[in-house]
Steps between C-alpha positions, in 0.01 A plus 500: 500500500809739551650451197177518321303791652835656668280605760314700311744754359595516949829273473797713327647229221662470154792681406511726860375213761842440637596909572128530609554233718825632664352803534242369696692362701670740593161710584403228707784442687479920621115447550522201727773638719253784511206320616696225743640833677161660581367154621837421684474861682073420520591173652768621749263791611218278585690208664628762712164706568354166586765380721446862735152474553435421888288206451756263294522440151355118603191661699257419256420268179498786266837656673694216461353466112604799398864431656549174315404710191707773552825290587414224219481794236806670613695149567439437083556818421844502649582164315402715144776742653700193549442394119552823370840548662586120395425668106723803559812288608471202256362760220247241367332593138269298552223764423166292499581274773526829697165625392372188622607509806362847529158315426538260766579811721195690404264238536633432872435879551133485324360206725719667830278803389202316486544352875578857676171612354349200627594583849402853430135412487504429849560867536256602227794613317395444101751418247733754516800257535379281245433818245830718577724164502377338166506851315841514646545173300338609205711809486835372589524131401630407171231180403415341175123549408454143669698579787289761563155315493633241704598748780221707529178243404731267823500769732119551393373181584745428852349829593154404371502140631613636883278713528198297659779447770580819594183635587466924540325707762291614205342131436468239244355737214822688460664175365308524183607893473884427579491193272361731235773789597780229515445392125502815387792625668620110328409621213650849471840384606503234232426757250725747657772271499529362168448890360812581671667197383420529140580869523862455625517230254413739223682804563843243589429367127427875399836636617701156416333581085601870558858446672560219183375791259699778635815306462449380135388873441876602695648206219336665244626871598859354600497312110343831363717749659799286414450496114425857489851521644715250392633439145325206353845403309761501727312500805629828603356826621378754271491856485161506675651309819799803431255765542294337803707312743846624420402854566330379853829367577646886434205606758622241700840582499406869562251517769685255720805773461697157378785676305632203363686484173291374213644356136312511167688324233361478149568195286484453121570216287772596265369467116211366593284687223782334225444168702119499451547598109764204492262211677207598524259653795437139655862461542536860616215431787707179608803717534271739687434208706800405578670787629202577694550160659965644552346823660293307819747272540802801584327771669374463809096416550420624787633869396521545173179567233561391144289670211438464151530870405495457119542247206879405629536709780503446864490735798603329848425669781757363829406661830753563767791497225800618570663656186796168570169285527376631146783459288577139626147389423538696136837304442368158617206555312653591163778214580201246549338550150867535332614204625146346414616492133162515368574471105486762216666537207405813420793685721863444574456355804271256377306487838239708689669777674319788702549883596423614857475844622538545870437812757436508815355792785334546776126635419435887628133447446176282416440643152440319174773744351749336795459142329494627149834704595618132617464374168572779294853488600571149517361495170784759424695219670409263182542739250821541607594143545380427169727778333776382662460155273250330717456158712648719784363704805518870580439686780301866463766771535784262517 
């Protein structure tokens, strides 16, 4: 019947049971500490009111009742506690068992309801122990829709079937009234109770579909964001990431009064316009490729941003640079792709050679003109390595 009414829409299943299920769990376990502390301090409060008055808690038949109550409710409450330490230290997952045993709990508590207001008739006292405790149930107990007929419709008919044996001031006729009160107060906890249920189960499956959502939708931004910036052909960064993120480094840099040395180095491949007319543009994007593939493998990741400025062109951007720092990661660079020997036959080297400007400062400000200053003169950098014969590094004003 579970599996094929799934308790009428009330049981959380399918793709979200299990997290619904955990997260019940963990409800319950905060909302049964809850209730066994107010009956623990309840129990405890009347043990000892009882024990003070002058006559002896043994006195009379009723006295004595209501003790055995009291200190059998508060002895099985303490064993929960026991339980529910016992979880906490061997950190059992063991979520429906747990639930269960709630169950078991709160049916203890629905039929030790259901003898207090027994004894209460003799006083003329009504149901108010038997109404505020199974409401209390209904509000706080996490039950299956079963679970929750079962409780209340039990505590209904103990209470109903002792009541011809507790006999109040009033008379017989007020057993019909209270029988009649008792099932409906039965009645509105069951339907109280499995509400509650199905609504935490709901809104747990609610927020589990809209935590799963917002992270897809974060994949989808991350993946979105990252091919507005990146270069779909070598993998690098493009001018857009240049304009965005490098500058908020500059901001960076200034508003935390950093002052630290920063390099800009600007890389060409030598020829590369005669190597494209030579092989071809496929070849030319595998050369593209593969020096893309020399440049992360010699600068450093953590501080350095590589861009695809133009066709052949690449601006690197190495943060807390010394001007030492700069040139050494020019040379190794430019050594890396020489030594490479990536063939052509179009040159007299025969092999793919680069040009690398270099400069290096400390930025006065947070201005886009402060980056493009950057690259204007390590681009003067290039144009000066590449008149002095090329595949070699120069350094801006050097």
């Amino acid at each position: 019947m579970k599996k094929a009414l799934t308790y009428l829409g009330l049981c959380p299943g399918g793709r979200y049971g299990k997290d619904v299920e955990k997260e019940l769990f963990y409800y319950s376990k905060q909302s049964y500490h809850i209730m066994r502390f107010i009956i623990c301090a309840c129990e405890f409060v009347l043990i000892f009111l009882s024990a003070r008055k002058t006559e002896g808690i043994f006195s009379a038949e009723t006295e004595m009742g209501y003790f055995l109550l009291y200190a059998g409710m508060l002895a099985v409450t303490v064993a929960f506690i026991g339980l529910d330490i016992l979880w906490e230290v061997k950190k059992f997952k063991r979520y429906t068992f747990y639930r269960n045993l709630g169950f078991v709990y709160v049916m203890l508590t629905a039929i030790w309801a259901c003898g207090i207001t027994l004894f209460d008739r003799f006083r003329g006292d009504g149901l108010t122990v038997y109404t505020y405790m199974l409401l209390m149930i209904a509000a706080l107990a996490v039950l299956e829709p079963w679970q929750s007929i079962l409780t209340f419709s039990s505590a209904f008919v103990v209470f109903s079937a002792g009541l011809p044996y507790f006999p109040a001031p009033a008379g017989e006729e007020n057993i019909f009234y209270q029988r009649m009160n008792g099932f409906f107060i039965a009645l509105i906890s069951v339907v109280v109770s499995v509400y509650f249920n199905w609504y935490r189960a709901k809104n747990y499956k609610n927020q589990k579909i809209i935590d799963e959502q917002n992270k897809e939708l974060s994949m989808a931004n991350e993946r979105l964001n990252r091919e507005i910036i990146v270069d779909s052909l070598t993998g690098l960064y493009n001018r857009r990431y240049l304009a965005e993120i490098v500058h908020l480094r500059f901001h960076d840099s200034i508003d935390k009064m950093e002052k630290k040395p920063l390099a800009c180095l600007m890389l060409d491949i030598d020829y590369f316009k005669q190597y494209n007319d030579t092989y071809g543009h496929q070849q030319g994007d595998e050369c593209l490729v593969k020096i893309s593939k020399i440049m992360k493998q010699c600068l450093p990741a953590d501080t350095a941003k590589i861009v695809r400025y133009g066709g052949e062109e690449f601006v690197i951007f190495i943060f807390g640079c010394t001007d030492e720092q700069a040139l050494d990661y020019a040379e190794n660079l430019r050594e890396a792709v020489e030594k490479s020997h990536f063939e052509r036959q179009d040159t007299v080297q025969e092999f793919l050679t680069v040009s690398i400007g270099v400069y290096t400062g400390i930025p006065d400000s947070a201005d886009n003109s402060e980056m493009r200053g950057f690259i204007c003169k390590a681009d003067e950098a290039l144009y000066e390595a590449k008149r002095a014969g090329r595949n070699c590094v120069k350094v801006c004003g050097k």
